[in-house]
C-alpha positions as CSV (number, residue, x, y, z in Angstrom):
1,X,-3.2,17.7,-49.1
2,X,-6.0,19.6,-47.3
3,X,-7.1,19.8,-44.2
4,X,-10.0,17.3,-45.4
5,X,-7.2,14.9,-46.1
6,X,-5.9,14.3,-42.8
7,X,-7.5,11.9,-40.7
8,X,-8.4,12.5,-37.6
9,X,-6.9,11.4,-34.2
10,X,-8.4,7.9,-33.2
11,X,-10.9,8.5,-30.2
12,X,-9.2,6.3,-27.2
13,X,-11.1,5.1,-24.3
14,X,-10.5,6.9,-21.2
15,X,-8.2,4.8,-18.8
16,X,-8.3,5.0,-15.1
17,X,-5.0,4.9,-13.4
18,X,-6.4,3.3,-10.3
19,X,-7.5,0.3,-12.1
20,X,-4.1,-1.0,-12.7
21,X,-3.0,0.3,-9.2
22,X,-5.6,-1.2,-7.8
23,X,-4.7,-4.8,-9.7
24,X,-1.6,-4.7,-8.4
25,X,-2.5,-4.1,-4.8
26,X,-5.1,-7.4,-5.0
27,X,-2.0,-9.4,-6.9
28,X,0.5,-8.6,-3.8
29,X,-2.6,-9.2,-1.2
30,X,-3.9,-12.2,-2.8
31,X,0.0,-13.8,-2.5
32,X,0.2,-12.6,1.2
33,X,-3.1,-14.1,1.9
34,X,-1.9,-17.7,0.1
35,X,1.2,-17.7,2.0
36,X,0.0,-16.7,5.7
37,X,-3.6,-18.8,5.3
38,X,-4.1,-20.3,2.3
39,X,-0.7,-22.7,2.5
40,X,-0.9,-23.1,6.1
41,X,-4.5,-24.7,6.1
42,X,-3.8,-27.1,3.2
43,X,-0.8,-28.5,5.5
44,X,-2.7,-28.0,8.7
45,X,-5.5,-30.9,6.8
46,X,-3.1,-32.9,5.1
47,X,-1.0,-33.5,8.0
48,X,-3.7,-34.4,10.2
49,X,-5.1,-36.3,8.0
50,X,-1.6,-38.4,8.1
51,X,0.0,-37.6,11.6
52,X,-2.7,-36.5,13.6
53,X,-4.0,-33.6,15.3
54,X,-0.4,-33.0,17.6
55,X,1.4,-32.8,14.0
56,X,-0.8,-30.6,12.2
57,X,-0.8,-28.1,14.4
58,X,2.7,-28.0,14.5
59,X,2.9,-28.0,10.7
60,X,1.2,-25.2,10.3
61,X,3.3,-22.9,13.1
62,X,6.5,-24.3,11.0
63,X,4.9,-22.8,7.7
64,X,4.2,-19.5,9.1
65,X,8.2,-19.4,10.8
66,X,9.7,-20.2,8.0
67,X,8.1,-17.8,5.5
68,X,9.0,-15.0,8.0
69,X,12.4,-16.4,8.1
70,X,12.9,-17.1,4.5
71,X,11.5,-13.1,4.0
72,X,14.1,-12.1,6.6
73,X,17.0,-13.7,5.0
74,X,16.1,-12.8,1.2
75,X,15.7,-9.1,2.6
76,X,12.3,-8.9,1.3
77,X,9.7,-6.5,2.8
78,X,7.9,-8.2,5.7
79,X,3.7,-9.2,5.6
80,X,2.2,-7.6,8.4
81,X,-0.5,-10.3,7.9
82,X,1.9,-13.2,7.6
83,X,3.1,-11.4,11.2
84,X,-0.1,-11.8,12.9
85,X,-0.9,-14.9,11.6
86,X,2.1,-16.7,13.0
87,X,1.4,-14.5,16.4
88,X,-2.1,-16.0,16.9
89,X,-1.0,-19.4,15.3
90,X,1.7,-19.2,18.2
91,X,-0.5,-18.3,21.1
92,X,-3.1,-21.2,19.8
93,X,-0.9,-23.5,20.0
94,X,0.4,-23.1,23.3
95,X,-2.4,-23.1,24.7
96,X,-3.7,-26.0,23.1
97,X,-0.3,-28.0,23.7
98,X,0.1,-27.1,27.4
99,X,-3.7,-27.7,28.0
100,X,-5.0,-30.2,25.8
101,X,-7.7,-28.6,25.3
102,X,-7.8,-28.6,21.2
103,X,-11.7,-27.6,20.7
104,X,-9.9,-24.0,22.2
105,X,-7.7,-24.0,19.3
106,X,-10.4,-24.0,16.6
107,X,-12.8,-21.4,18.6
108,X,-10.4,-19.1,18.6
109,X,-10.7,-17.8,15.3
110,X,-14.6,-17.7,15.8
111,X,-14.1,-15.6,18.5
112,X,-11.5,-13.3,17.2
113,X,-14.0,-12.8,13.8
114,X,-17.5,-11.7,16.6
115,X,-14.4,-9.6,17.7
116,X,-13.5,-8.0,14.3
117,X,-17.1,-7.6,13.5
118,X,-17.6,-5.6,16.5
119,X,-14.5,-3.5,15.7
120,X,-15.8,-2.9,12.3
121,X,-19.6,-1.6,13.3
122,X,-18.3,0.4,16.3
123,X,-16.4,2.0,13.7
124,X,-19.3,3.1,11.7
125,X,-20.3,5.9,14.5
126,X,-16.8,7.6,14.0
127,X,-15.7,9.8,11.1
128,X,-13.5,7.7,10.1
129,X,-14.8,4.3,9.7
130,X,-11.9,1.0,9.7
131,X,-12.2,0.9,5.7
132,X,-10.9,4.1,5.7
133,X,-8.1,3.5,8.2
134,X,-6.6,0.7,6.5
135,X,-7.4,2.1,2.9
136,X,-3.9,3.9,3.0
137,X,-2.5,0.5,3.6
138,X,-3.5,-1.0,0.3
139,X,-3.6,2.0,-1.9
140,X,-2.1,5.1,-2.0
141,X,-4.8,8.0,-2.0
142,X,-4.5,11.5,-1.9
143,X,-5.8,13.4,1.2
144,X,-8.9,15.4,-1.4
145,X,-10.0,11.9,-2.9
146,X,-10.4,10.1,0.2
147,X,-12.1,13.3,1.7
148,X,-14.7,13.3,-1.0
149,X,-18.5,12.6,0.0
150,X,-18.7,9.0,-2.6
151,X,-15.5,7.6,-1.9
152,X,-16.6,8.2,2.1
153,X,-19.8,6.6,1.1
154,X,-18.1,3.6,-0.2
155,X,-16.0,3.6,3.1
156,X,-18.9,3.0,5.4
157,X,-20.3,0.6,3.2
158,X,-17.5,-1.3,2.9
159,X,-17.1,-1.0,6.7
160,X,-20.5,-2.4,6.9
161,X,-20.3,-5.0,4.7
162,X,-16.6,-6.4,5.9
163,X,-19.0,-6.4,9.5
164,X,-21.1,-8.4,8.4
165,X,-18.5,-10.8,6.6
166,X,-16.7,-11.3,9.8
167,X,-19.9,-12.3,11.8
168,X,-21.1,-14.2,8.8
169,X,-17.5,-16.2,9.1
170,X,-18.5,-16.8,12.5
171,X,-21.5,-17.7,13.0
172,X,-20.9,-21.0,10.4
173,X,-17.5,-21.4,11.8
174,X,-19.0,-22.3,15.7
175,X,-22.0,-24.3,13.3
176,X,-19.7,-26.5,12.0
177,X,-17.4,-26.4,14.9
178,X,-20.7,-28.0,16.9
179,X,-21.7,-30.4,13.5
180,X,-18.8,-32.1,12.5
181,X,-15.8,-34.3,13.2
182,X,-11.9,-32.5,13.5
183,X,-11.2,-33.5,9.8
184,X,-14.7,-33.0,8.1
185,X,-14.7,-29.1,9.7
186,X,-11.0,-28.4,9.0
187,X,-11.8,-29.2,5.1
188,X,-15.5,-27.5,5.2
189,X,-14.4,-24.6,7.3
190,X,-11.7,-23.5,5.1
191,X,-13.8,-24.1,1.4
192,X,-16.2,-22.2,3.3
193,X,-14.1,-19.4,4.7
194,X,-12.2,-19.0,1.2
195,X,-15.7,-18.6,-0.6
196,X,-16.7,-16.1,1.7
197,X,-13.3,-13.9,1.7
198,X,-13.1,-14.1,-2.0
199,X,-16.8,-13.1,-2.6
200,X,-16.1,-10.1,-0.6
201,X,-12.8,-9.1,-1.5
202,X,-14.6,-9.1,-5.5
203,X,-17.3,-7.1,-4.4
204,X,-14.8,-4.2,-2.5
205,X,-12.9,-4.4,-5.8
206,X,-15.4,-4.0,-8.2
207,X,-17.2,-1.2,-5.9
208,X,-13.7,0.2,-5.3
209,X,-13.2,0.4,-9.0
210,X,-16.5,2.2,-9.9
211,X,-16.4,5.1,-7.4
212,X,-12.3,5.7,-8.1
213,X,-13.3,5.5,-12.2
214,X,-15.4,7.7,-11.5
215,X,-13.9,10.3,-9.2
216,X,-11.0,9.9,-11.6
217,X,-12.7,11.1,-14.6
218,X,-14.5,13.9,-12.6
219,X,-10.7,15.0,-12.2
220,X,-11.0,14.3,-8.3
């Protein structure tokens, strides 16, 4: 057999590392997201829906307890997000309970996303904008990668654009808050809010994906 014979090694499409990495870290963040929001605002409408507005609200601060609890005893890592969830779900509904003053408890949130916004445009004037601060969080990235000028690029934009998100999120949050009735703008809100995160989150993904394919070929 000659040289000629042998065939050669089938070409193989170059694979990016942080593609899988990266699927994993939206698998574990999409499940923390169900269990601190996604659960607690489908019981938060269904109970009031059944047992009023008292109940609901009281439903949904259960939920968020007893995943931290159930994550406490099973000796499983705890959500930081699950954490400040049930923090702001907890001073909501005190405030609402001891004041009975339940328009404050669904302003809140508007208020705290004009807050976030803010946070996330002063941010932009820094070397460092948020994106890049929580980066580490959610994927692990060596200090030369993150340092280089297109993955910094795609940290202020993302910055920029998670802005924007958060004021978007607010500004038809306090429209609906002034349009409709408890029940129509619990349902509407969170359809709304859902379509909005997930839009977002697919578009830091698939931007996320193109620069770290890319750096990662470049040998970055």
């Amino acid at each position: 057999m000659t040289s000629l014979d042998v065939a050669p090694p089938a070409a193989t499409a170059p694979v990016c590392p942080h593609a899988a990495a990266l699927a994993s870290v939206m698998r574990r963040l999409a499940l923390s997201l169900l269990v601190a929001c996604g659960v607690p605002a489908v019981l938060f409408y269904a109970t009031l829906q059944a047992a009023g507005l008292t109940a609901a609200i009281l439903t949904a601060l259960a939920w968020s307890y007893g995943a931290i609890g159930w994550r406490r005893l099973s000796h499983r890592p705890m959500s930081g997000l699950l954490l400040l969830t049930a923090t702001v779900l907890t001073i909501r509904t005190v405030f609402t309970l001891s004041t009975g003053n339940t328009f404050v408890y669904f302003l809140q949130p508007v208020v705290s996303d004009v807050v976030v916004a803010l946070v996330f445009f002063v941010s932009l004037a820094s070397a460092r904008p948020l994106v890049s601060r929580l980066a580490a969080d959610f994927y692990p990235m060596s200090p030369d990668l993150a340092a280089h000028p297109h993955v910094r690029r795609l940290f202020w934009r993302l910055t920029l654009m998670w802005g924007g998100v958060c004021l978007a999120k607010a500004s038809v949050g306090f429209w609906l808050l002034e349009s409709l009735s408890v029940g129509a703008f619990v349902l509407v809100k969170s359809s709304a809010m859902i379509g909005l995160t997930a839009l977002a989150v697919a578009v830091t993904v698939w931007a996320s994906l193109v620069v770290l394919r890319h750096e990662s070929v470049a040998g970055v």
